[in-house]
N, C-alpha and C positions, 0 to 999 in steps of 0.2 A: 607431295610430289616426290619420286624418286629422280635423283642426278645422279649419273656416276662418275666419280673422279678418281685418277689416280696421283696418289699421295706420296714424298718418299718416304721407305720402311719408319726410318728413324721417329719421323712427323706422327706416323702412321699409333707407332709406341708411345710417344708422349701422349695423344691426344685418347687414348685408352684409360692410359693409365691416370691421366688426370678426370676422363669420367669416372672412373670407377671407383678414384678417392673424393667426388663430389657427390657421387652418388646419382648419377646422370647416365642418361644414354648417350653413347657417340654421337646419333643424328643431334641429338639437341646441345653438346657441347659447339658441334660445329655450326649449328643454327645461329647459336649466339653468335660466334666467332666471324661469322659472315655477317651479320647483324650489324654487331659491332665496326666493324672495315666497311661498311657500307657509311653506315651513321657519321663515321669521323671524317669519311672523303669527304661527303655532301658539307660537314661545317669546314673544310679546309679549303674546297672551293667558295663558299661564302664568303670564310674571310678570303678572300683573294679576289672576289668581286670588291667587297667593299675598299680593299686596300687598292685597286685598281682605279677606285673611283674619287681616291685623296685628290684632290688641286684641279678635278675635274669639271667636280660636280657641285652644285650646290644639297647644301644636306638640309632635307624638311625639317621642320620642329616635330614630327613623328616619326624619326629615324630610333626613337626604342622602340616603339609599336610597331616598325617593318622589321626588326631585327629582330625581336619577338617571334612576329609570323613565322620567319625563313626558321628560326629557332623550329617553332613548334610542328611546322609542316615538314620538316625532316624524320621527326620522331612519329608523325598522325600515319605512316606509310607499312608501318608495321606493326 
């Protein structure tokens, strides 16, 4: 899929020039990059549900096997 954004110059230069010393294309430097900030919002909101749910809630005896899931359905989306 083509997106266009505009980036500034500065951004623009770093994100070149650390492809070009990974040996990567721009689009897939930023792929990751977007990847990545997507990935860590989803476990940031996670933990903030489950921190939300201290003194709440009652916590199953399968509270590592749901933490697991939300774990691993963050990552199964891409």
């Amino acid at each position: 899929m083509r997106i266009t954004a505009n980036i500034p110059d500065n951004i623009g230069r770093v994100v070149k020039t650390f492809a070009d010393n990974e040996k990567k294309s721009v689009s897939s430097v930023i792929t990751d990059a977007v990847r990545n900030y997507i990935v860590l919002k989803k476990k940031k909101e996670s933990g903030m549900k489950v921190l939300g749910l201290i003194g709440k809630a009652h916590v199953s005896k399968d509270v590592h096997k749901d933490i697991e899931t939300m774990r691993t359905e963050s990552h199964d989306r891409y």
